[in-house]
N, CA, C and O atoms as a GROMACS GRO file, in nm:
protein
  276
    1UNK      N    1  -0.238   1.677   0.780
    1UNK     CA    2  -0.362   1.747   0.809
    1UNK      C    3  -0.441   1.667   0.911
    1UNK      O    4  -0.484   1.552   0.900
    2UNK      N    5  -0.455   1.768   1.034
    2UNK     CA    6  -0.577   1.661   1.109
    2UNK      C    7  -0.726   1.681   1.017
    2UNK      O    8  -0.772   1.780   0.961
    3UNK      N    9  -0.784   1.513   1.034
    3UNK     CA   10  -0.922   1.536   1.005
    3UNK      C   11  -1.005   1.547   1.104
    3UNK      O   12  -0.974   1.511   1.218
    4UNK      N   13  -1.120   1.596   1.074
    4UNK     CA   14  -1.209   1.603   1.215
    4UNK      C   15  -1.367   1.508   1.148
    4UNK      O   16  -1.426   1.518   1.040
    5UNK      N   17  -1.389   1.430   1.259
    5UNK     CA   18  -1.534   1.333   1.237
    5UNK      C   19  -1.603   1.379   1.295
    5UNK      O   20  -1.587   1.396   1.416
    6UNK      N   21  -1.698   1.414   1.235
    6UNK     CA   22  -1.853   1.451   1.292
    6UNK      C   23  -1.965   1.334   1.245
    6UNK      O   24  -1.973   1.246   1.160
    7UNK      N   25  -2.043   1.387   1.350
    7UNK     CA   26  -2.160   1.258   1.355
    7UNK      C   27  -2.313   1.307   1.309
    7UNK      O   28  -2.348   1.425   1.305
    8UNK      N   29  -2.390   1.202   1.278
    8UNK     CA   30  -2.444   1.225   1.211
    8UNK      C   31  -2.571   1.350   1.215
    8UNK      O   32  -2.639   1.396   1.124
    9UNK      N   33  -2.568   1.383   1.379
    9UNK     CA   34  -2.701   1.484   1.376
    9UNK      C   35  -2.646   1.613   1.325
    9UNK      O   36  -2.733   1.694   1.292
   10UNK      N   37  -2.510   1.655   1.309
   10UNK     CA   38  -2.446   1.754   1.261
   10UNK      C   39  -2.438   1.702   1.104
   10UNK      O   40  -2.451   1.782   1.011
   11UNK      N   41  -2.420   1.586   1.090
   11UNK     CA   42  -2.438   1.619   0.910
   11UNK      C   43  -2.584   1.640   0.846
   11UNK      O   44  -2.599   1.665   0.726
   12UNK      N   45  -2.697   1.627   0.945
   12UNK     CA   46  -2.799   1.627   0.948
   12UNK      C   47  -2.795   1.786   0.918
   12UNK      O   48  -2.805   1.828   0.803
   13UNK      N   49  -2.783   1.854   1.005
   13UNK     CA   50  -2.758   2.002   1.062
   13UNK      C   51  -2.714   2.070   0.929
   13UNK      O   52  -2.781   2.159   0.876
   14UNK      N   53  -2.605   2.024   0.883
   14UNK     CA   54  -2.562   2.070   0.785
   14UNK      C   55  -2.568   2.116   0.612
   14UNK      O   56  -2.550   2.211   0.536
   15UNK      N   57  -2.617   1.927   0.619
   15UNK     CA   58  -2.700   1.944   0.486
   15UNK      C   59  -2.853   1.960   0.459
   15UNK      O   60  -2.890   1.958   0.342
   16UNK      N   61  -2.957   1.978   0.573
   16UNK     CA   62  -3.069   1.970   0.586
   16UNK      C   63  -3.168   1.866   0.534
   16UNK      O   64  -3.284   1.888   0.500
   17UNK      N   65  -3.093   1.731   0.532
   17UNK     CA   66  -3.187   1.603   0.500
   17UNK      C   67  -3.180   1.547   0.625
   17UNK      O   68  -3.102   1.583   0.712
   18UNK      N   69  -3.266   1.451   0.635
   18UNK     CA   70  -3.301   1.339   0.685
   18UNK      C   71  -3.214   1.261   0.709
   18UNK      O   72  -3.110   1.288   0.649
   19UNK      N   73  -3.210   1.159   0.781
   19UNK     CA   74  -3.161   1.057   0.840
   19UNK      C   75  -3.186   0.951   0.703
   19UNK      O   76  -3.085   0.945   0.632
   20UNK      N   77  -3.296   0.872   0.657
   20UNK     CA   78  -3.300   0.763   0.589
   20UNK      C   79  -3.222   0.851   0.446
   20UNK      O   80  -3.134   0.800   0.377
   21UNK      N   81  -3.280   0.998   0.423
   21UNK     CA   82  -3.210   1.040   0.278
   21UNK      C   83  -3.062   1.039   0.258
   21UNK      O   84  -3.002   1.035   0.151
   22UNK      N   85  -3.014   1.044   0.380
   22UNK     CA   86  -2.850   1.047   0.394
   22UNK      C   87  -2.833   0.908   0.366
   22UNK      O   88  -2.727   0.896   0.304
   23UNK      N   89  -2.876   0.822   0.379
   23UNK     CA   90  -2.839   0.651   0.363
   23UNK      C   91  -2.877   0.612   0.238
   23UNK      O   92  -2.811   0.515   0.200
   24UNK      N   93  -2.951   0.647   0.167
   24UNK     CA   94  -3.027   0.637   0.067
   24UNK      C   95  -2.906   0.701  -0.043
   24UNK      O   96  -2.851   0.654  -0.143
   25UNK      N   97  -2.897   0.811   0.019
   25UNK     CA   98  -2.745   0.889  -0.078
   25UNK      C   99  -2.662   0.790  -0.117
   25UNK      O  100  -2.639   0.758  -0.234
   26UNK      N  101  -2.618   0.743  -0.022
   26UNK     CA  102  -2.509   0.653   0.012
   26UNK      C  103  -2.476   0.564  -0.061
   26UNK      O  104  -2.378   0.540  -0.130
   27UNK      N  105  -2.625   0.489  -0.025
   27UNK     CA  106  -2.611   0.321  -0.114
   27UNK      C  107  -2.645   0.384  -0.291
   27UNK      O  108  -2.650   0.300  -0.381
   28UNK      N  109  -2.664   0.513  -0.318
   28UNK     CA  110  -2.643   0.539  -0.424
   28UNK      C  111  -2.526   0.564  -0.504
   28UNK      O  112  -2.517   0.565  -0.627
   29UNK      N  113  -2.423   0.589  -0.399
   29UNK     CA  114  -2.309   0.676  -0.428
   29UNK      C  115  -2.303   0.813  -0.444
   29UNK      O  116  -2.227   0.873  -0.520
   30UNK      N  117  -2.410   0.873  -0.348
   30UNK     CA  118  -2.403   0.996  -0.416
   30UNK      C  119  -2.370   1.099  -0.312
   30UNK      O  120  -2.385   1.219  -0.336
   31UNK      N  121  -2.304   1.033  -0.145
   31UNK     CA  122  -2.287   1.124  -0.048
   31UNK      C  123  -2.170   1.022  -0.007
   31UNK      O  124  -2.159   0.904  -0.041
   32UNK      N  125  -2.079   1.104   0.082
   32UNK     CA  126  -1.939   1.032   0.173
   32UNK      C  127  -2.016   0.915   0.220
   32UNK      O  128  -2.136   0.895   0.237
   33UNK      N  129  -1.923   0.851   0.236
   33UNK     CA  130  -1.965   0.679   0.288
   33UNK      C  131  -1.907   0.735   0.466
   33UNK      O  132  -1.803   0.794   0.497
   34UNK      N  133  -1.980   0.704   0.521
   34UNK     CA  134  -1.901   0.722   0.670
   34UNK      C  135  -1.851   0.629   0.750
   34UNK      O  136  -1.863   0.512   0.713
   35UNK      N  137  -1.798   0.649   0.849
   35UNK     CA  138  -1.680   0.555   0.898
   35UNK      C  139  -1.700   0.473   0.982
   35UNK      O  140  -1.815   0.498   1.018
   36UNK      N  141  -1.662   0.383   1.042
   36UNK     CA  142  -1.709   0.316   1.173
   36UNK      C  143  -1.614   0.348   1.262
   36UNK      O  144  -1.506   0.290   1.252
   37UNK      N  145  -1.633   0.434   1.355
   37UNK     CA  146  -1.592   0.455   1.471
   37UNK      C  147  -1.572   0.385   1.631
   37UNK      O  148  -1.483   0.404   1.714
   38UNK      N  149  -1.694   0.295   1.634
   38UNK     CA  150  -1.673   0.183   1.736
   38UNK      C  151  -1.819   0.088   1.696
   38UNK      O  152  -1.888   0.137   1.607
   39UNK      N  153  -1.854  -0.010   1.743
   39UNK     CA  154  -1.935  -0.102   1.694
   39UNK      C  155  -2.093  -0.086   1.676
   39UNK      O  156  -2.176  -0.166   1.633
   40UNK      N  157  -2.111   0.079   1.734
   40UNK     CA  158  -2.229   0.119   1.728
   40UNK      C  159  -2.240   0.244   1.670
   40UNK      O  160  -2.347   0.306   1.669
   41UNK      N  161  -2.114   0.295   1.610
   41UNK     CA  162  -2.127   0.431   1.614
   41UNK      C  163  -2.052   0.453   1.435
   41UNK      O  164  -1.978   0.372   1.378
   42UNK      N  165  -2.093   0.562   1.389
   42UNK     CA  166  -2.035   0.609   1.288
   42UNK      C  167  -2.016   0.727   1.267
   42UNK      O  168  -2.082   0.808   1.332
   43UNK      N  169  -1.920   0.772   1.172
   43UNK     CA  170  -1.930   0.911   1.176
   43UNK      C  171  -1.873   0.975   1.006
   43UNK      O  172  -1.850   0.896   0.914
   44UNK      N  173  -1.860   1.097   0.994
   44UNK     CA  174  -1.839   1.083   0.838
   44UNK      C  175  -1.682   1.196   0.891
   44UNK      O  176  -1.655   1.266   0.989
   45UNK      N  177  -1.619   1.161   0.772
   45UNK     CA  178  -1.485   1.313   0.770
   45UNK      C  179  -1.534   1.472   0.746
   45UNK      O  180  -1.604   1.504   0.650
   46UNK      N  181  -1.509   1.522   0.800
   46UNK     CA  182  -1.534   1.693   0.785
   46UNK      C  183  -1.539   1.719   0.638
   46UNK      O  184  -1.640   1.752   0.576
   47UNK      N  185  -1.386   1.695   0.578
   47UNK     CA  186  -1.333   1.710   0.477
   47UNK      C  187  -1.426   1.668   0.319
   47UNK      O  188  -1.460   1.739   0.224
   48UNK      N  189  -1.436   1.588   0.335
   48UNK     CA  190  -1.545   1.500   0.276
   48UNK      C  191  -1.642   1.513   0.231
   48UNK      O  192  -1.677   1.496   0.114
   49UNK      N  193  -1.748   1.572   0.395
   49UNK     CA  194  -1.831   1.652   0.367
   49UNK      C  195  -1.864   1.774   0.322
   49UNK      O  196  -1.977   1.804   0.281
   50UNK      N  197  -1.764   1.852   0.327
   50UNK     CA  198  -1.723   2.027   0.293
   50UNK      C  199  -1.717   1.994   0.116
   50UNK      O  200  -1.780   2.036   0.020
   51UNK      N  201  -1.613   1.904   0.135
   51UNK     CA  202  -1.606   1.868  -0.044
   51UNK      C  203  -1.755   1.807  -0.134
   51UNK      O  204  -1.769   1.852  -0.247
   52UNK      N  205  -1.816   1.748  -0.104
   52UNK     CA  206  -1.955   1.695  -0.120
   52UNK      C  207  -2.043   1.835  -0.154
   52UNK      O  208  -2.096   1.870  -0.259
   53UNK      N  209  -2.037   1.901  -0.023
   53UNK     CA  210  -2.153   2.006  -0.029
   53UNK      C  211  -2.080   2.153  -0.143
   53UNK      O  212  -2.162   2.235  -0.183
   54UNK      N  213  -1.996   2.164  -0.165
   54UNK     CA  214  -1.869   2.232  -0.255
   54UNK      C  215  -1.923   2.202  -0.372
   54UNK      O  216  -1.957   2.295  -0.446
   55UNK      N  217  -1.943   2.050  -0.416
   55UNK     CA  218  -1.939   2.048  -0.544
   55UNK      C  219  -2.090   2.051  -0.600
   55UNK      O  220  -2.109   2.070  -0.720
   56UNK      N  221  -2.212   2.030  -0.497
   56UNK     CA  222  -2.328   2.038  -0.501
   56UNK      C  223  -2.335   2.193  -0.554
   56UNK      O  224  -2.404   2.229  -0.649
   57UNK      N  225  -2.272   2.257  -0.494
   57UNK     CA  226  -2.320   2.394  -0.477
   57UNK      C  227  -2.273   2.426  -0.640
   57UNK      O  228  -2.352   2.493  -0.707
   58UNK      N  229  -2.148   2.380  -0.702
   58UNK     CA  230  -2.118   2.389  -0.842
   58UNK      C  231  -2.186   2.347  -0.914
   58UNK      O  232  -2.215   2.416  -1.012
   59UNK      N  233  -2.247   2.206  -0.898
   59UNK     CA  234  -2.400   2.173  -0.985
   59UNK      C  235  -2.480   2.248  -1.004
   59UNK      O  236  -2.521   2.283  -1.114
   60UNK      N  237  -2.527   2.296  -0.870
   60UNK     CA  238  -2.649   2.450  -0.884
   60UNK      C  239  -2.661   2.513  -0.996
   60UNK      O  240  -2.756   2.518  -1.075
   61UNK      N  241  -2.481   2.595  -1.002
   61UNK     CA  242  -2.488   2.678  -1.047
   61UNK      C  243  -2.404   2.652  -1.171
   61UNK      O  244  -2.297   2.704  -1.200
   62UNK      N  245  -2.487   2.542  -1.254
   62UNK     CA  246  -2.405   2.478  -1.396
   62UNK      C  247  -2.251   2.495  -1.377
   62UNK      O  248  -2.218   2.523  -1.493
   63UNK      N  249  -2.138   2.495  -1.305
   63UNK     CA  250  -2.028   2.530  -1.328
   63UNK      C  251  -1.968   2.448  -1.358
   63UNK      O  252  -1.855   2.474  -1.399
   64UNK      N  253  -2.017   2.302  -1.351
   64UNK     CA  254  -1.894   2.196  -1.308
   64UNK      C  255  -1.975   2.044  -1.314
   64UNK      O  256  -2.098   2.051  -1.301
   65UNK      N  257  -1.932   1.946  -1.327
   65UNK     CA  258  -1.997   1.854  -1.291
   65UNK      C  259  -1.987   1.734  -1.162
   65UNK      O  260  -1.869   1.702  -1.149
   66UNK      N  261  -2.021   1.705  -1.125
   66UNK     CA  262  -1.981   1.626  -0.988
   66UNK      C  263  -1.868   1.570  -0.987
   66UNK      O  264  -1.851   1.486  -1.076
   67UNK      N  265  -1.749   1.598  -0.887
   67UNK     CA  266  -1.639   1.547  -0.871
   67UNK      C  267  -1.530   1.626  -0.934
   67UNK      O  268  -1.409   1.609  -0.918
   68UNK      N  269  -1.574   1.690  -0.987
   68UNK     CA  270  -1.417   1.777  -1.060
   68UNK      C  271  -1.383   1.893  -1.007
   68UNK      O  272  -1.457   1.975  -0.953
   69UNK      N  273  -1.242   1.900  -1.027
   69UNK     CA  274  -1.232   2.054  -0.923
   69UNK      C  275  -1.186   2.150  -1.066
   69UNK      O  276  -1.164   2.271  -1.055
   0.00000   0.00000   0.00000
C-alpha cells in the first residue's frame, strides 16, 4: 500500500483544531505522532489520520471505545 503524508495545515483542515491542540494531543497520546520528514519539517500518515478521526467518530456515537475495530 502506498502511504500518503500530509502536513500539518491540512491536518489542521481536517480535524478543525489548532496547531498547539494537535501537539498537546500528542504528548498525550491521544493523536498520530507525526513523522520527520527532513530537519525542519514534519508530517503525519494519511492512514493514521483517517483511522484516528474513524474511531473518534465511534466514541461520539457510544459504539466502540478508542482503538478497537
Amino acid at each position: 500500500m502506498k502511504e500518503k503524508l500530509i502536513r500539518l495545515p491540512e491536518v489542521l483542515r481536517r480535524t478543525g483544531f489548532g496547531r498547539s491542540h494537535i501537539y498537546n494531543l500528542i504528548n498525550q497520546e491521544e493523536f498520530p505522532k507525526q513523522i520527520q520528514i527532513s530537519s525542519g519539517s514534519v508530517a503525519w500518515l494519511e492512514s493514521e489520520l483517517e483511522a484516528w478521526m474513524e474511531d473518534r467518530i465511534r466514541l461520539s456515537r457510544n459504539e466502540d471505545t478508542p482503538g478497537q475495530e
